[in-house]
N, C-alpha and C positions, 0 to 999 in steps of 0.2 A: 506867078502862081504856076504848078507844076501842071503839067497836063492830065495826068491820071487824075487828079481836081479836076479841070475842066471836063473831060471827059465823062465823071460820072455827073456832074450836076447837069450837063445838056441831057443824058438819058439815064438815071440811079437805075432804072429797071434791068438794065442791058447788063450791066455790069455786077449788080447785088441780089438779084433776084435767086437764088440759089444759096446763099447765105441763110442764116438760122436771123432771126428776129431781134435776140441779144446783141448778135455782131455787129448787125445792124446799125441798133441803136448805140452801142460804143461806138463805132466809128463815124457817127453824126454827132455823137458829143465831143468825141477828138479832136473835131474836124472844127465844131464850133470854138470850142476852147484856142484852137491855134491859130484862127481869126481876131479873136478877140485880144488873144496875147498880143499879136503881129503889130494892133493897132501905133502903140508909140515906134513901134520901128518901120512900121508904114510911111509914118509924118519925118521919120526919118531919110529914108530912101527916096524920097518926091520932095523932098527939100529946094534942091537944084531945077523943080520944075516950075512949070508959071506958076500962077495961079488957078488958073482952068483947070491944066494938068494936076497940081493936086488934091482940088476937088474932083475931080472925075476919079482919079486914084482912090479916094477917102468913097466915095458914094457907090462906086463898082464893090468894096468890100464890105459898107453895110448892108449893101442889097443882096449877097455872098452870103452875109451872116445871116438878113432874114430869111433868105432860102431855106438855109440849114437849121432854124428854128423853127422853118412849118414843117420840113419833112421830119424832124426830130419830133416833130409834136403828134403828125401824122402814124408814124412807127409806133409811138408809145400806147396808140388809141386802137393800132390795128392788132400791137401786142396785147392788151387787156380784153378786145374781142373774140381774140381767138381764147384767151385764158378762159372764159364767160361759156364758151360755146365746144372747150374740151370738157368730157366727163368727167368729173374729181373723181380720183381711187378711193376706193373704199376698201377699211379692212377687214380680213377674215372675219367671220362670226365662229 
């Protein structure tokens, strides 16, 4: 796993907090989806490893993935509160 990955899941704030909310939330779904794909080339790559080894490999990347599914979920809820709590435009009369 690349470090700019580990880097923001130890602090997402440090690093994203000046992003727009959309961007956000694509790059948690990107992030997720490339977990998810990774998975058979996962079992691929930890082949050669014991057995410990790739389960600890397999279980490091589901708990990766649920990360990345609370704060995606987290975003999506802070997205719709702020939507909730901006004025809708109104037009001219």
């Amino acid at each position: 796993m690349g470090l700019a990955i580990k880097a923001l899941l130890r602090n997402p704030e440090c690093t994203m907090s000046s992003l727009p909310i959309d961007l956000k939330i694509d790059r948690a779904q990107r992030l997720l989806r490339m977990i998810e794909q990774d998975a058979p080339l996962l079992a691929v790559r930890v082949a050669q490893l014991s057995r410990e080894c790739q389960e600890s490999a397999k279980l490091h990347a589901q708990s990766l993935a649920a990360l990345t599914r609370a704060e995606l979920q987290r975003l999506v809820e802070e997205k719709a509160i702020t939507e909730l709590s901006e004025p809708s435009p109104h037009g001219a009369d």
